[in-house]
N, C-alpha and C positions, 0 to 999 in steps of 0.2 A: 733713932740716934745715929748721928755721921759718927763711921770709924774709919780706923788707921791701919794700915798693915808696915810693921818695919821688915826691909828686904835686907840683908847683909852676907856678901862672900868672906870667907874667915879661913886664915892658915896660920897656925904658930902666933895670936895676935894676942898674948894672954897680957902683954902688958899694959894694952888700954882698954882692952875691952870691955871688962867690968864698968868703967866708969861711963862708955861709950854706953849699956846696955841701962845702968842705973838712970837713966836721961832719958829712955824711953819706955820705960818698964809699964808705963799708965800707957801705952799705946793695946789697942783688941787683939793683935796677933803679932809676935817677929819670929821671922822665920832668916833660917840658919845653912846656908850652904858652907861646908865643909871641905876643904878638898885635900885633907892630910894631913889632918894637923898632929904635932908628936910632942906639944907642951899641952899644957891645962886649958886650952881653948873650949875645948868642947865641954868640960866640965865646969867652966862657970858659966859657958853657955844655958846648959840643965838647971842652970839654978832660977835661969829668967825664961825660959822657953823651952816645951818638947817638940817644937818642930822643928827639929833638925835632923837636915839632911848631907849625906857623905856621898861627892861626886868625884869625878876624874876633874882634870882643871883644862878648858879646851880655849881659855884665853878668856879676858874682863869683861866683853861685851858679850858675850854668848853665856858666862859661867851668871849677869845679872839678869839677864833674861831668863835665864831659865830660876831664879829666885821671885821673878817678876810672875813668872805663869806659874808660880804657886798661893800667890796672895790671890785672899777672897772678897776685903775689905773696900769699902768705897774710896778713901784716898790712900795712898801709896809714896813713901820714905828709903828709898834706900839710903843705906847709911854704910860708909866706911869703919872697918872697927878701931880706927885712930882718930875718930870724929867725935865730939860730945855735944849733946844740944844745952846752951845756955839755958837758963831759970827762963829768961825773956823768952829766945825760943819757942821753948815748949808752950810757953803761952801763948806768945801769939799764931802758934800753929794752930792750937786746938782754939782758938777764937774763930781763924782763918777758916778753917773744913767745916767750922757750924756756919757759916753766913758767906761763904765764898765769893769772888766776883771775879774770877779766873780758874781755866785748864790747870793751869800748872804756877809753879813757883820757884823763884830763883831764889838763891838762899843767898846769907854773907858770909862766906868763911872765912876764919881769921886763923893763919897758920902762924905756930911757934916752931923757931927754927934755935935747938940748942938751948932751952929755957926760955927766951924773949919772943913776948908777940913782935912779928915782921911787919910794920906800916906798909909798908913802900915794897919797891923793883915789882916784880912778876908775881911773887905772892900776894901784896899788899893791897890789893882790889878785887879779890877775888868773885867772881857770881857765876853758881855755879846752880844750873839747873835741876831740881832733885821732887820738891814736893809736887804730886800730880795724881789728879782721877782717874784710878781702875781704866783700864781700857785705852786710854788717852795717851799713853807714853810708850817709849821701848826705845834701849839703845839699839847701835848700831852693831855690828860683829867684829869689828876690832880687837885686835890680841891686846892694846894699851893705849890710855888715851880715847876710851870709845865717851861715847857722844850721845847723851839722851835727846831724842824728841821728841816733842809734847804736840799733838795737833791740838789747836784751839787758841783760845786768848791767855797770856803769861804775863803774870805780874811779879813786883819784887816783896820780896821780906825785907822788913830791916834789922831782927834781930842776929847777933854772931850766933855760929855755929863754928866752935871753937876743933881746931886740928893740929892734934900733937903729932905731926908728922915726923919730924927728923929730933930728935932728943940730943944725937950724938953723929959727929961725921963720917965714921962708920956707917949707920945705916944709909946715908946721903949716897957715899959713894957707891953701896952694893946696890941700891935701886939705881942711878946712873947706868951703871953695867947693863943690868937686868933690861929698864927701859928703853937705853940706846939700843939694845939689842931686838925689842920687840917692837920699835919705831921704824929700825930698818927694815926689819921684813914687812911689816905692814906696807911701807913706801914702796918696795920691790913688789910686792903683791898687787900692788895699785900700777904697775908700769914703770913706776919713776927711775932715773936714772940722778948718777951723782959724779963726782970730782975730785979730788984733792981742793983744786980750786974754790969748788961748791963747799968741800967743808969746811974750809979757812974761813969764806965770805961771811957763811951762815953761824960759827961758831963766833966770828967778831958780834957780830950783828946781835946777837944775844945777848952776848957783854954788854954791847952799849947800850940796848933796850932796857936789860932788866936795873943796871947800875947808872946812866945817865938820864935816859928819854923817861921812866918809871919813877926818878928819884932814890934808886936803891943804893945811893950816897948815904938818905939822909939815915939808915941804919945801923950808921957807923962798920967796923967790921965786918958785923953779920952780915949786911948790906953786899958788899965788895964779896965778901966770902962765896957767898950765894949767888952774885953774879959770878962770878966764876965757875961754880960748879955749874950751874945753868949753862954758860956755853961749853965746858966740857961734855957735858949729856949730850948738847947739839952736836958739836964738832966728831962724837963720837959717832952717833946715830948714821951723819954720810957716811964717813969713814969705812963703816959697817957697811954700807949699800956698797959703798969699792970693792969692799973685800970681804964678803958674806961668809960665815961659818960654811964648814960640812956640812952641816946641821941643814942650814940654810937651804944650801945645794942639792942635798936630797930631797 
């Protein structure tokens, strides 16, 4: 019998996770990295899985790998805890791992920003690399924004794989913060250097990508909204590499 292992890192996620967790519950094993949570996370985790584990948090790419080298199963899901897999989904995955004809698998994710699915700008195409054979995958070590690869042959799904990401612009702009701030050191980490200049350019340039070249006009508001916040997180991220935290600095 082909099984599944679901991977997922979890902090304070109590408000989607359940629904995230009820969408995989027919998977062989999910296993549960922890890394501090202080709302109900971990107890309605207990209600779908005991394997879960409480770690330190040493950035995205290192805290899934190590969720990664806990799975036993033959294919392998990480999953976001604001990710829910459609009805369709779920079937066509476990169609998929019984009859395979690919490494790995791109998924569709379809993100809601504020109540409405997002067509268009930078959300609205999403494929995002995720289902994949034991052995065959491992992100990269990136504190955000890390990067799965799959050696071998990679094909697409077409069913959504739905993402409640931002509910409210609150959360939008505290990940903003959070991310411009762990994009910059990544960059700095890597060598890069930045500008005033370089932030302006790169922060337009995001505007126009996600709100004209992407179409994220045709989203009305939310569209424009989002482009916006999108080249703030950019604009923010150089800005950052100018002028790096303490933090940074040590």
């Amino acid at each position: 019998m082909t099984t599944l292992s679901i991977t997922m890192i979890v902090k304070n996620s109590e408000k989607h996770i359940r629904q995230s967790l009820e969408s995989v519950k027919w998977a062989n094993e999910i296993i549960i990295l922890d890394s501090g949570s202080t709302d109900n996370t971990v107890a309605i985790c207990r209600e779908y899985t005991d394997k879960i584990f409480e770690t330190d948090w040493p950035g995205f790419g290192i805290q899934k790998n190590r969720a990664l080298q806990k799975a036993i199963c033959e294919w392998v899901l990480p999953l976001d805890a604001d990710e829910v897999l459609s009805d369709e989904l779920q079937q066509e995955i476990q169609q998929t791992i019984k009859n395979p004809d690919a490494d790995g698998y791109y998924l569709n994710r379809r993100s809601f920003f504020c109540g409405k699915l997002i067509r268009f700008g930078d959300w609205g195409n999403d494929q995002i690399l995720r289902l994949f054979k034991r052995g065959k995958g491992q992100f990269d070590n990136a504190p955000v924004h890390e990067s799965l690869q799959v050696s071998g042959t990679i094909r697409h799904l077409k069913s959504p794989l739905w993402h409640h990401t931002a509910d409210d612009l609150e959360i939008v702009i505290t990940k903003n913060n959070r991310y411009s701030s762990l994009g910059a050191e990544k960059k700095l980490s890597q060598g890069k250097k930045s500008s005033l200049t370089s932030a302006i350019i790169h922060g337009l340039f995001a505007f126009l990508r996600s709100y004209i070249f992407k179409l994220g006009l045709l989203d009305g508001k939310r569209g424009f909204i989002l482009a916006v916040l999108i080249a703030e997180a950019t604009y923010y991220r150089y800005l950052k590499m100018l002028y790096p935290s303490k933090k940074d600095k040590e």
